[in-house]
PyMOL Python script that loads the backbone (N, CA, C, O; Angstrom):
from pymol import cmd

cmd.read_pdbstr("""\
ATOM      1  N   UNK A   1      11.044 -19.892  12.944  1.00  0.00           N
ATOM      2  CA  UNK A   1      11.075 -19.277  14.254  1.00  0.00           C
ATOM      3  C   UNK A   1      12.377 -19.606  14.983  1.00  0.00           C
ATOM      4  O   UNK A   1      12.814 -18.727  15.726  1.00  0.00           O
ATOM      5  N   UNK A   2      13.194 -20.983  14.853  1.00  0.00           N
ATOM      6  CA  UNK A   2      14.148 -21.200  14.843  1.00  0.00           C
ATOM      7  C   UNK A   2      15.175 -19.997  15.116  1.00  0.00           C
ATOM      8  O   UNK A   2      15.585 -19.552  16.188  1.00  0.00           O
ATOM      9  N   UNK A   3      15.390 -19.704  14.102  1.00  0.00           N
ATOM     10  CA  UNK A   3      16.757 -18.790  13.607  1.00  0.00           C
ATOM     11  C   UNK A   3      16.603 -17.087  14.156  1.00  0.00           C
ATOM     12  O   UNK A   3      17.391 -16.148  14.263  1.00  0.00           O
ATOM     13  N   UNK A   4      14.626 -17.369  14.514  1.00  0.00           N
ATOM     14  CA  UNK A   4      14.571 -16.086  15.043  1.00  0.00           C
ATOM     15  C   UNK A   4      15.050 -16.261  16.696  1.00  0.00           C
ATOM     16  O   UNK A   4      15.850 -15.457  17.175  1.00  0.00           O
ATOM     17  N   UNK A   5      14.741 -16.873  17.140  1.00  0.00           N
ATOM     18  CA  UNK A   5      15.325 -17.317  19.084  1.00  0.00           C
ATOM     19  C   UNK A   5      16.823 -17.495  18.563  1.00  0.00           C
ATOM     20  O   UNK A   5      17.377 -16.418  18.786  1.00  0.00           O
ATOM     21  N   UNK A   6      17.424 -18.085  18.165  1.00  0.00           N
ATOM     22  CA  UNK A   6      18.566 -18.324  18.535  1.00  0.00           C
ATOM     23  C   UNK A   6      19.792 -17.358  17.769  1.00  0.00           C
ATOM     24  O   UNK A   6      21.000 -17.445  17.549  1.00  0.00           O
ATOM     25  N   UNK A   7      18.830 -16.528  17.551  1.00  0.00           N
ATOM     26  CA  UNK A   7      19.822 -15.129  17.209  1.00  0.00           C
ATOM     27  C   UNK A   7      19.791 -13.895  17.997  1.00  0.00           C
ATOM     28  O   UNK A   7      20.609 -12.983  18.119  1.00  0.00           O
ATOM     29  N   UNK A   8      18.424 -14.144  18.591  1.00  0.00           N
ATOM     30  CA  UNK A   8      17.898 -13.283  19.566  1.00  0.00           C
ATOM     31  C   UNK A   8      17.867 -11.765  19.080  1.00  0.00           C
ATOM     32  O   UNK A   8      18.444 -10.712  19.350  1.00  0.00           O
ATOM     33  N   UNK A   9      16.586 -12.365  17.958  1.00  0.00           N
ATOM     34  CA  UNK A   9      15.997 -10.978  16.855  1.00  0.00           C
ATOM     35  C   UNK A   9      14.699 -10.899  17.621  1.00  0.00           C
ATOM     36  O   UNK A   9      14.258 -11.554  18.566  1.00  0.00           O
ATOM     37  N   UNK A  10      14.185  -9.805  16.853  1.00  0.00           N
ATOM     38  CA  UNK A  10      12.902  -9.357  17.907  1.00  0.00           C
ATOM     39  C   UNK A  10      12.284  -9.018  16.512  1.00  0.00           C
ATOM     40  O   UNK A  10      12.819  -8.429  15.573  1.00  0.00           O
ATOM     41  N   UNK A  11      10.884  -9.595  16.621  1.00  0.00           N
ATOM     42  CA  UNK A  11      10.376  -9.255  15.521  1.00  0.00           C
ATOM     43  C   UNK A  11       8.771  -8.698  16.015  1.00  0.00           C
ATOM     44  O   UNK A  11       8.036  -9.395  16.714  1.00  0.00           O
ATOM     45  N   UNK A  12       8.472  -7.609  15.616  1.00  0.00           N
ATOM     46  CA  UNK A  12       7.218  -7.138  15.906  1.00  0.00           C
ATOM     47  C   UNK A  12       6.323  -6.683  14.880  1.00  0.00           C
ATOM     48  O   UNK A  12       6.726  -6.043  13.908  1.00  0.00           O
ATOM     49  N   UNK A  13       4.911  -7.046  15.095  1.00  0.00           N
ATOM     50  CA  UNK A  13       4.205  -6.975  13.687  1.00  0.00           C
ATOM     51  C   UNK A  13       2.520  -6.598  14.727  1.00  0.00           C
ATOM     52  O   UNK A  13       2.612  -6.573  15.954  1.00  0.00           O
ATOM     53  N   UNK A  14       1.247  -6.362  14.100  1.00  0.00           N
ATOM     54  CA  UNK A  14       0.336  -5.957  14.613  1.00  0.00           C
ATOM     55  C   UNK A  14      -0.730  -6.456  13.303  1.00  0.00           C
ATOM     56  O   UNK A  14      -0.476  -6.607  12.108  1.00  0.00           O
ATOM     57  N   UNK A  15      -1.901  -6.620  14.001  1.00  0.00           N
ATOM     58  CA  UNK A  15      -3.304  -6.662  12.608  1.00  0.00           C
ATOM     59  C   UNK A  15      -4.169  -5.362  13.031  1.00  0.00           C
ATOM     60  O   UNK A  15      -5.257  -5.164  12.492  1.00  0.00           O
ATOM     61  N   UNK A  16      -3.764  -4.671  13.803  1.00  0.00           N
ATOM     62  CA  UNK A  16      -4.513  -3.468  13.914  1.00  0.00           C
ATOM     63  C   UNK A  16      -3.626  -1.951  14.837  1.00  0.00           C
ATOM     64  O   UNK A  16      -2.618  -2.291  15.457  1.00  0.00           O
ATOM     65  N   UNK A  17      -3.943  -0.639  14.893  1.00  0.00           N
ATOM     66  CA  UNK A  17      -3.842   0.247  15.398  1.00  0.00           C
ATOM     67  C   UNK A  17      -4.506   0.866  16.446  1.00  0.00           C
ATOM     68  O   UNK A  17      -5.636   0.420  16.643  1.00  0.00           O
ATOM     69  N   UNK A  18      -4.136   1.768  17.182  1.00  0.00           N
ATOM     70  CA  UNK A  18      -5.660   2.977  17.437  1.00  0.00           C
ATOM     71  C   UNK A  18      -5.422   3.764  16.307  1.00  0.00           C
ATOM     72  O   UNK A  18      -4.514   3.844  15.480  1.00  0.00           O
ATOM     73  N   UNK A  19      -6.548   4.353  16.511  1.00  0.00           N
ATOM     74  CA  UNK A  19      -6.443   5.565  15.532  1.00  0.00           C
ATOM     75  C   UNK A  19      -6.060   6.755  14.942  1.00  0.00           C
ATOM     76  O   UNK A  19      -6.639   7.204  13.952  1.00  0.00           O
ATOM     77  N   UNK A  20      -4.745   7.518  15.701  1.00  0.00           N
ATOM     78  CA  UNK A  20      -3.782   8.150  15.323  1.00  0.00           C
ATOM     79  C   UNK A  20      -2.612   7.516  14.753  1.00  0.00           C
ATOM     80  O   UNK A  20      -1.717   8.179  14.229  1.00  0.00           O
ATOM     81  N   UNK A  21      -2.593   6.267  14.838  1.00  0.00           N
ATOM     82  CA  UNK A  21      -1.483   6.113  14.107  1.00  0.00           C
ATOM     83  C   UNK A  21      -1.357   5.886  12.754  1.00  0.00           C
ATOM     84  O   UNK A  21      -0.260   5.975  12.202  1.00  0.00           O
ATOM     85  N   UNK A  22      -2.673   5.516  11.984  1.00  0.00           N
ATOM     86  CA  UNK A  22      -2.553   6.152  10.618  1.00  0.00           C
ATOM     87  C   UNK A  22      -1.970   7.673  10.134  1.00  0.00           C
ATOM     88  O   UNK A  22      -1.163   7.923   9.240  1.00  0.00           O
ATOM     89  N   UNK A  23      -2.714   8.640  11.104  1.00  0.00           N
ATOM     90  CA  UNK A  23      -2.961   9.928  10.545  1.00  0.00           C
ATOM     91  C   UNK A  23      -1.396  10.155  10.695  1.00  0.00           C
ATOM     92  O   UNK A  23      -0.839  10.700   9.742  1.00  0.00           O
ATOM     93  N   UNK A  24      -0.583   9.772  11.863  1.00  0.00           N
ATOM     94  CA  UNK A  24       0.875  10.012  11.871  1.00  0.00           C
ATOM     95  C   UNK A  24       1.208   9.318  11.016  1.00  0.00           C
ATOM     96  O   UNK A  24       1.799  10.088  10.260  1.00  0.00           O
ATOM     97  N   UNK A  25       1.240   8.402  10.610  1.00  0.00           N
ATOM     98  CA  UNK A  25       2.244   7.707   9.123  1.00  0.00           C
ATOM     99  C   UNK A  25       1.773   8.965   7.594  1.00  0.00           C
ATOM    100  O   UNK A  25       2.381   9.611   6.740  1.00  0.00           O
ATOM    101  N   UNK A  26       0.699   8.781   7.911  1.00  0.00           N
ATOM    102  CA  UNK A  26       0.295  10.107   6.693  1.00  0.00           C
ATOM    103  C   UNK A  26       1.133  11.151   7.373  1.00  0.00           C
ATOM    104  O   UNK A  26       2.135  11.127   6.657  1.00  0.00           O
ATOM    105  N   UNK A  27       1.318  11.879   8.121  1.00  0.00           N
ATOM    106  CA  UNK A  27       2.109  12.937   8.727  1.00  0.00           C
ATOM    107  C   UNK A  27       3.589  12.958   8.311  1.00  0.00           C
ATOM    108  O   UNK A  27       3.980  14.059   7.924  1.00  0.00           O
ATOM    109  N   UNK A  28       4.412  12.049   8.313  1.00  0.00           N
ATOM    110  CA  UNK A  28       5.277  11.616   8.149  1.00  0.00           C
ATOM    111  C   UNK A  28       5.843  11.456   6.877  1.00  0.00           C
ATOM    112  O   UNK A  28       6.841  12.116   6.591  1.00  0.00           O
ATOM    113  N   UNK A  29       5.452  10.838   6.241  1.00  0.00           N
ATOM    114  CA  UNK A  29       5.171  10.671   4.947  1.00  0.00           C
ATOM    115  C   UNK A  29       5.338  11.768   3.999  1.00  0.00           C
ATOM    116  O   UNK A  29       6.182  11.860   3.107  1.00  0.00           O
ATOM    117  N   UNK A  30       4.029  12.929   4.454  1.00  0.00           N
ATOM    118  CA  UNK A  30       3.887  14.256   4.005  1.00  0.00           C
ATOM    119  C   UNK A  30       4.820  14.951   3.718  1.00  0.00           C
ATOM    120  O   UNK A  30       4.967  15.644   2.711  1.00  0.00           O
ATOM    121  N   UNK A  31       6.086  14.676   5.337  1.00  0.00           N
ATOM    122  CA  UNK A  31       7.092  15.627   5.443  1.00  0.00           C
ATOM    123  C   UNK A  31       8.190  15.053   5.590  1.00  0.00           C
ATOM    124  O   UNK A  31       9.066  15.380   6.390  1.00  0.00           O
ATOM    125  N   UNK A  32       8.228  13.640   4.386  1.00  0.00           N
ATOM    126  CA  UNK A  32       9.119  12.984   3.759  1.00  0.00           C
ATOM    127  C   UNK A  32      10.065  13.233   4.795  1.00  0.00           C
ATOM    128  O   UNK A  32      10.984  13.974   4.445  1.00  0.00           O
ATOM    129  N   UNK A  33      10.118  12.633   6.519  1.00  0.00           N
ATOM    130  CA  UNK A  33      10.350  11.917   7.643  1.00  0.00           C
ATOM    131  C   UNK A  33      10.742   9.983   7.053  1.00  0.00           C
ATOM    132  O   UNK A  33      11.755   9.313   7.252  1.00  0.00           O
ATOM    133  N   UNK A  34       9.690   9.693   6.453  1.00  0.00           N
ATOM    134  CA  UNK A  34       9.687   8.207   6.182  1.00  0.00           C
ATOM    135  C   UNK A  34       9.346   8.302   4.595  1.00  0.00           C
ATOM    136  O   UNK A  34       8.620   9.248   4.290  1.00  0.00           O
ATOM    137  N   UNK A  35       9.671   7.652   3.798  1.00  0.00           N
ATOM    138  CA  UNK A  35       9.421   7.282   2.168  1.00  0.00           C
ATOM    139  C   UNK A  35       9.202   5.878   1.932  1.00  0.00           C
ATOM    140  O   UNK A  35      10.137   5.087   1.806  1.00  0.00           O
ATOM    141  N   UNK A  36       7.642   5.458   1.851  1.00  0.00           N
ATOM    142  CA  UNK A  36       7.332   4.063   1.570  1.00  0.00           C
ATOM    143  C   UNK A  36       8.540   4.028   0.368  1.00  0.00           C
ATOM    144  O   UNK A  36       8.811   4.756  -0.587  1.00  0.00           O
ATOM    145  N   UNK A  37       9.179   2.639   1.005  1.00  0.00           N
ATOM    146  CA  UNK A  37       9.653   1.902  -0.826  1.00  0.00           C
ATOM    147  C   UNK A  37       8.812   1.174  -1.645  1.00  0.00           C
ATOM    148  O   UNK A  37       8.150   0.197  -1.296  1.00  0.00           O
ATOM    149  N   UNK A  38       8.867   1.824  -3.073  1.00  0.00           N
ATOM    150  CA  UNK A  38       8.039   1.012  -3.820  1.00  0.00           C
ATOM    151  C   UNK A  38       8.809   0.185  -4.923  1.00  0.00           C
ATOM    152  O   UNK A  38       9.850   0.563  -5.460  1.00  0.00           O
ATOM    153  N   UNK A  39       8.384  -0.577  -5.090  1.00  0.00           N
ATOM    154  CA  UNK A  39       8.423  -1.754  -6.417  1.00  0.00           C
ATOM    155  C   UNK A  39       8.295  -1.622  -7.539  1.00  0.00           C
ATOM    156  O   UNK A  39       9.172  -1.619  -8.404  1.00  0.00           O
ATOM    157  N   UNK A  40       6.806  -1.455  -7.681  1.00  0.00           N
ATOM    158  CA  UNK A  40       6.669  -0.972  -9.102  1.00  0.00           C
ATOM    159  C   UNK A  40       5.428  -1.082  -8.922  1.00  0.00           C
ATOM    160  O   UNK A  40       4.865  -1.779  -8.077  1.00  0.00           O
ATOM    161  N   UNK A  41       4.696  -0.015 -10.152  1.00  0.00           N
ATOM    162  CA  UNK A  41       3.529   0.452 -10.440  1.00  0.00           C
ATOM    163  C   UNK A  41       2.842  -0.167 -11.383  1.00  0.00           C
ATOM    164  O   UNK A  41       3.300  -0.667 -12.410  1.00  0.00           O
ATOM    165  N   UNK A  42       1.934  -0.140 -11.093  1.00  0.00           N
ATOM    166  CA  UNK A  42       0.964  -0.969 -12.315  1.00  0.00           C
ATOM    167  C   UNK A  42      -0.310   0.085 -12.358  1.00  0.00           C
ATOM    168  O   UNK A  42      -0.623   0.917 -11.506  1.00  0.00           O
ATOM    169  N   UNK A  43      -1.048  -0.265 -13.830  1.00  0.00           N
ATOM    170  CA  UNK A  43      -2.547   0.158 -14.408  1.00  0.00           C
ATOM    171  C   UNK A  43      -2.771  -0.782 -13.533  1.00  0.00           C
ATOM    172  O   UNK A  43      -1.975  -1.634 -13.138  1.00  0.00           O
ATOM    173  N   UNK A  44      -4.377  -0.549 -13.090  1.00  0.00           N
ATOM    174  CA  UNK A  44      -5.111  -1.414 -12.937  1.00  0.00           C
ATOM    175  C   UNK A  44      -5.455  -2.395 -13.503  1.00  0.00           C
ATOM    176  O   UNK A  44      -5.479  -3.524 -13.015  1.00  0.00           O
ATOM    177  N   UNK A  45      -5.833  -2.014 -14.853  1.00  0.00           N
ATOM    178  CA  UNK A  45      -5.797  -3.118 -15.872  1.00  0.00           C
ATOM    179  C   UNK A  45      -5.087  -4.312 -15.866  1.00  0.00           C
ATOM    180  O   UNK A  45      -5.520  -5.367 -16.329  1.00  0.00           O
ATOM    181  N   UNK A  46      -3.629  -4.104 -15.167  1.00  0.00           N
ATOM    182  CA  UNK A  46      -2.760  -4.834 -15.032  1.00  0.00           C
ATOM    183  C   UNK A  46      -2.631  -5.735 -13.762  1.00  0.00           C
ATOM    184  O   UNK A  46      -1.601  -6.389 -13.600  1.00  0.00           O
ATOM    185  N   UNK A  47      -3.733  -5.789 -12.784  1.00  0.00           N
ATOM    186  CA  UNK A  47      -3.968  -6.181 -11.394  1.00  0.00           C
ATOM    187  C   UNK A  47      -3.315  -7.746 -11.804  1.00  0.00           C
ATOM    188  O   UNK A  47      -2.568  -8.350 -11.034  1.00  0.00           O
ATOM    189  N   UNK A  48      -3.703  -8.240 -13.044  1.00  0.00           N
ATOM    190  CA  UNK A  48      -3.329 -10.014 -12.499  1.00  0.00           C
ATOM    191  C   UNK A  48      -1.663 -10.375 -13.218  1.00  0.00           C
ATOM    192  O   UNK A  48      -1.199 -11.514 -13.269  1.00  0.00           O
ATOM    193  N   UNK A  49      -1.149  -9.472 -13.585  1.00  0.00           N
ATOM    194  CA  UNK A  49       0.352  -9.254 -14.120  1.00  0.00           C
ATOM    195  C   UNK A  49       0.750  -8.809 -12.248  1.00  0.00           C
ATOM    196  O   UNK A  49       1.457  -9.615 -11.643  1.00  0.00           O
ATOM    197  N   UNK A  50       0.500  -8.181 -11.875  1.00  0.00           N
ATOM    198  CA  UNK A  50       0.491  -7.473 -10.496  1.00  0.00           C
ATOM    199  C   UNK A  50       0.586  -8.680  -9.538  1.00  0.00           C
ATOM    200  O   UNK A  50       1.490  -8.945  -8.746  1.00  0.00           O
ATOM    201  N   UNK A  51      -0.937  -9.572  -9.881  1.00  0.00           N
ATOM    202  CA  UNK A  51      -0.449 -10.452  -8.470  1.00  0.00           C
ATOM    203  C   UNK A  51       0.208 -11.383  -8.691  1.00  0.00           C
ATOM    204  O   UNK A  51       0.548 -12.159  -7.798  1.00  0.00           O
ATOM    205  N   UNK A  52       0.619 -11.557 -10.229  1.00  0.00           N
ATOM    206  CA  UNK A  52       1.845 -12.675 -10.447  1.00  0.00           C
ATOM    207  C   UNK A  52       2.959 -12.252  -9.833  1.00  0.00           C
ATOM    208  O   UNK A  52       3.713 -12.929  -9.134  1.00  0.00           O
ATOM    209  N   UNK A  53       3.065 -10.837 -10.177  1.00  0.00           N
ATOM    210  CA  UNK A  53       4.888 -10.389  -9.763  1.00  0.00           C
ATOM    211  C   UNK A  53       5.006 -10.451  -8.512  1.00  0.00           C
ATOM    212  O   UNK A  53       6.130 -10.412  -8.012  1.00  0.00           O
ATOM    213  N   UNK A  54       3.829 -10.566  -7.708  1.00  0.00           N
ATOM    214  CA  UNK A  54       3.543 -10.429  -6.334  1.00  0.00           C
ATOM    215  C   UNK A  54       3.592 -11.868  -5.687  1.00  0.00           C
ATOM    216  O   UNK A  54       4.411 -12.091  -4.796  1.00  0.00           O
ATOM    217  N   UNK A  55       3.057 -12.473  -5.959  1.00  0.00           N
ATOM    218  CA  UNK A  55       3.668 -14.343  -5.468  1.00  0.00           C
ATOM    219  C   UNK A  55       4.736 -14.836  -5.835  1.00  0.00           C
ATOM    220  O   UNK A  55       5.186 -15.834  -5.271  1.00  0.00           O
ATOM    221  N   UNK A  56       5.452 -14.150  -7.009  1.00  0.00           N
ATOM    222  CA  UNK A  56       6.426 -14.725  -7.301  1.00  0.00           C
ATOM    223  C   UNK A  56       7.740 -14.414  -5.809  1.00  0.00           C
ATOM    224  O   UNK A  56       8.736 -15.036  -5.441  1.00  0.00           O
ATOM    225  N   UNK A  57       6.981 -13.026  -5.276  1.00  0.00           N
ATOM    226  CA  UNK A  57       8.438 -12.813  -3.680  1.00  0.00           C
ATOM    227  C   UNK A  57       9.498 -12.362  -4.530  1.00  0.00           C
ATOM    228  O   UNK A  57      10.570 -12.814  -4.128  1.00  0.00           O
ATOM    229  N   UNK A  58       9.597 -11.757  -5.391  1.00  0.00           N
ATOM    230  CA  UNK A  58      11.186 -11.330  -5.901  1.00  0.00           C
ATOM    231  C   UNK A  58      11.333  -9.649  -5.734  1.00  0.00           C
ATOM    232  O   UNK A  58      12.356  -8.996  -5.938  1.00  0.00           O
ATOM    233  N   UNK A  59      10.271  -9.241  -5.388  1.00  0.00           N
ATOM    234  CA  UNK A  59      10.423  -7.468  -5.588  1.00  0.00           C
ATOM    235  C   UNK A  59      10.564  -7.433  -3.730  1.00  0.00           C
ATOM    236  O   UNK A  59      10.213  -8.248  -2.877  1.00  0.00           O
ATOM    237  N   UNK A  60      11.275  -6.020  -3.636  1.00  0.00           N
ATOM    238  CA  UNK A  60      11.461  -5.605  -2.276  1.00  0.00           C
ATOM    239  C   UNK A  60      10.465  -4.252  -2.135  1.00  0.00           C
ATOM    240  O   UNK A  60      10.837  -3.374  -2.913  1.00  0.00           O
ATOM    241  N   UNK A  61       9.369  -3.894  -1.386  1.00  0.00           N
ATOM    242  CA  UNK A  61       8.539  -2.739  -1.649  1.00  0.00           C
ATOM    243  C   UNK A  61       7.191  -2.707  -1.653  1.00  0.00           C
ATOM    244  O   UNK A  61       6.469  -3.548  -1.117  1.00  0.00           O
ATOM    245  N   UNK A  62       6.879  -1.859  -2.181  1.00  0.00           N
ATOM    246  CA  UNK A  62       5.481  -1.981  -1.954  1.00  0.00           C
ATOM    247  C   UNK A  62       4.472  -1.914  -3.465  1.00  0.00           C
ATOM    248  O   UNK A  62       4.453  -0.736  -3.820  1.00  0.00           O
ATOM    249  N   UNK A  63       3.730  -2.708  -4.343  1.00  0.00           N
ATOM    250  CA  UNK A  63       3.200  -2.003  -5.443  1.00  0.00           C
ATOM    251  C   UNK A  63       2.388  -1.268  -5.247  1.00  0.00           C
ATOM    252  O   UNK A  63       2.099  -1.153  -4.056  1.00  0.00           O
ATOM    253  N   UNK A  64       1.616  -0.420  -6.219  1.00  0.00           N
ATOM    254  CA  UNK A  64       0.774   0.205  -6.433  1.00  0.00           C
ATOM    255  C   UNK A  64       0.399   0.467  -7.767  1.00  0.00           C
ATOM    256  O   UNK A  64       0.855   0.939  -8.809  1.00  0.00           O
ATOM    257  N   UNK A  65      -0.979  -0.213  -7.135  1.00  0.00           N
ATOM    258  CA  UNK A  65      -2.402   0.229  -8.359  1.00  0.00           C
ATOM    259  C   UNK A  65      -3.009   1.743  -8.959  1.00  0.00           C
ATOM    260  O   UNK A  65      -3.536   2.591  -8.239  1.00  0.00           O
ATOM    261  N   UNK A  66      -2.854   1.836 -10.082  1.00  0.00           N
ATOM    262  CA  UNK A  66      -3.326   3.521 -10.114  1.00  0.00           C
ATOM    263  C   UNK A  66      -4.364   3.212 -11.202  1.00  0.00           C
ATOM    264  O   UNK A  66      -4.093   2.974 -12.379  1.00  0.00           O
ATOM    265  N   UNK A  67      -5.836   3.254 -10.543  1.00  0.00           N
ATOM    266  CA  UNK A  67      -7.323   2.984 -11.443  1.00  0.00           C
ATOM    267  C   UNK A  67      -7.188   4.039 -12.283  1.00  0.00           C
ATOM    268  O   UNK A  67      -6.461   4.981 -11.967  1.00  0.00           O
ATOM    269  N   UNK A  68      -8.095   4.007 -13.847  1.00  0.00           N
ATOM    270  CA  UNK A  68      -7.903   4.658 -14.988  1.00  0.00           C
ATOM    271  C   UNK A  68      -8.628   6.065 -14.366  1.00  0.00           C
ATOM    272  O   UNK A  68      -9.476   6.010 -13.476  1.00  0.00           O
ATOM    273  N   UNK A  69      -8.226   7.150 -14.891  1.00  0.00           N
ATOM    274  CA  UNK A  69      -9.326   8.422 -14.372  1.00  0.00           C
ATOM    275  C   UNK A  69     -10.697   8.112 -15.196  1.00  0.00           C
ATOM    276  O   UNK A  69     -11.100   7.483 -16.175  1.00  0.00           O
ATOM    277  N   UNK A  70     -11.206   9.090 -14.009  1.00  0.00           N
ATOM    278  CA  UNK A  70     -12.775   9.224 -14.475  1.00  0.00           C
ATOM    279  C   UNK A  70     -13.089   9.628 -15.649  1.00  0.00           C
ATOM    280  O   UNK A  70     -12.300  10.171 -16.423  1.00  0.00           O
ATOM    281  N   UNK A  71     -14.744   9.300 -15.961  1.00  0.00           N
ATOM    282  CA  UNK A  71     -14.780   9.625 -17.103  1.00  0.00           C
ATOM    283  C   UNK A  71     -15.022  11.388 -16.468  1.00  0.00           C
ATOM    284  O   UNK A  71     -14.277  11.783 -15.571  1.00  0.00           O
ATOM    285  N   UNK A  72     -16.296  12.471 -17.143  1.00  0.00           N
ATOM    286  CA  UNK A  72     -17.115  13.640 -16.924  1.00  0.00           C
ATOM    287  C   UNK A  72     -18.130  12.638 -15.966  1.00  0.00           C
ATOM    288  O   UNK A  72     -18.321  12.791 -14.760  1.00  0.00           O
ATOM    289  N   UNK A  73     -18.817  11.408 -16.969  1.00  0.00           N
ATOM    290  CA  UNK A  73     -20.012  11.213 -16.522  1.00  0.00           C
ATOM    291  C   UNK A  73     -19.986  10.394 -14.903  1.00  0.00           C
ATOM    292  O   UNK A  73     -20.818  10.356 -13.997  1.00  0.00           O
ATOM    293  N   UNK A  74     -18.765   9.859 -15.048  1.00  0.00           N
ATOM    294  CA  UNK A  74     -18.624   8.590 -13.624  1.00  0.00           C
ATOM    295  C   UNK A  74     -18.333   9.988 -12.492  1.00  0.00           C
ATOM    296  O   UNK A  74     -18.959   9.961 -11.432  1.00  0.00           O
ATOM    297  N   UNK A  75     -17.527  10.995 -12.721  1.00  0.00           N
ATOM    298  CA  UNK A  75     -17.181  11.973 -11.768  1.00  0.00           C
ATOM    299  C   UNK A  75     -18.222  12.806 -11.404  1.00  0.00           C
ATOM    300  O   UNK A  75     -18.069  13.455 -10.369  1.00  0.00           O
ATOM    301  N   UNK A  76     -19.704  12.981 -12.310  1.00  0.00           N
ATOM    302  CA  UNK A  76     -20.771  13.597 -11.961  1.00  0.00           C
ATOM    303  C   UNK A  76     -21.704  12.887 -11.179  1.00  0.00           C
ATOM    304  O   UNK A  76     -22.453  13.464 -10.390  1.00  0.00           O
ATOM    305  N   UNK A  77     -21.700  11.336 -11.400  1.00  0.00           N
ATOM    306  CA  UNK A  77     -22.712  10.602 -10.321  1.00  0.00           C
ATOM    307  C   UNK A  77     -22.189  10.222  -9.321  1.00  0.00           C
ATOM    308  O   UNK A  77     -22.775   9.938  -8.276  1.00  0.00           O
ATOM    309  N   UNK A  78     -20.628  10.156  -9.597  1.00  0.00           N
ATOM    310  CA  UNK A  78     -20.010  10.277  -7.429  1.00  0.00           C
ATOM    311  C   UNK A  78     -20.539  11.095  -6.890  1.00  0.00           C
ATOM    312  O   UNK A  78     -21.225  10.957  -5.877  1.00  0.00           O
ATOM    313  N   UNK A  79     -20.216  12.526  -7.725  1.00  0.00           N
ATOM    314  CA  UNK A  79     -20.642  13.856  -6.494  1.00  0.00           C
ATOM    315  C   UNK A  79     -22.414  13.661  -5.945  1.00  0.00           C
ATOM    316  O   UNK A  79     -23.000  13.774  -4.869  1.00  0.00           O
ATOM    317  N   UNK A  80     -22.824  13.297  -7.433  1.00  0.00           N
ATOM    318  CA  UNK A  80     -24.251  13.294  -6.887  1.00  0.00           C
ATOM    319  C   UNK A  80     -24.807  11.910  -5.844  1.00  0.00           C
ATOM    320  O   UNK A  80     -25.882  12.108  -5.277  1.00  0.00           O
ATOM    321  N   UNK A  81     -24.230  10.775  -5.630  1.00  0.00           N
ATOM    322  CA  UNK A  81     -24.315   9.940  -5.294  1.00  0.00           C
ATOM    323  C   UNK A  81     -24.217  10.419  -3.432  1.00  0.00           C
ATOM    324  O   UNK A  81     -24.745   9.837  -2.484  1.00  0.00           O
ATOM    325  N   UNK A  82     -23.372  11.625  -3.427  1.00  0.00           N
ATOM    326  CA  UNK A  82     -22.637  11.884  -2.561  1.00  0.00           C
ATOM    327  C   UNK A  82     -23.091  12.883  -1.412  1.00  0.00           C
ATOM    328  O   UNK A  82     -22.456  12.943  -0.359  1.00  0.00           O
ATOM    329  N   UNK A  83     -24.292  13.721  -1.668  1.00  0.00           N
ATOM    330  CA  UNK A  83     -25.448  14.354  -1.365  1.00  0.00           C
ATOM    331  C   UNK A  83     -26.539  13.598  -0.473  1.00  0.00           C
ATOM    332  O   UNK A  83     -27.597  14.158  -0.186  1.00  0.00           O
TER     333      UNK A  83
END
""", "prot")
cmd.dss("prot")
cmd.show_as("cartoon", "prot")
cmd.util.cbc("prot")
cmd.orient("prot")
């Protein structure tokens, strides 16, 4: 905190929103206004390779998880689950 006062940086951060300001970052986003940076991608499979590269602090970005697709049968008891 030091180096943050005596440089006289301003640092602002939040643990929550209202509720348009998701839908505007999705907005934004959409119309590639803003482009999350990403890191690198991982399988799911790969979640604990993921949170190694992730404590280690060396990537700049954001990862992302992409779960395996559905099967027929897992995509027929969502919908029906969903009723």
């Amino acid at each position: 905190m030091r180096k943050l006062y005596l440089k006289d940086l301003t640092s602002i951060g939040c643990t929550g929103w209202d509720e348009p300001v998701f839908a505007n970052l999705i907005g934004y986003i959409e119309r590639n206004e803003i482009k999350p940076l990403l890191a690198k991608i991982f399988a799911l499979e790969d979640i604990v390779h993921a949170q190694q590269e992730f404590t280690d602090r060396k990537h700049v970005g954001k990862f992302v998880l992409i779960p395996p697709a559905m099967t027929d049968e897992q995509s027929r008891l969502l919908r029906f689950k969903r009723r």
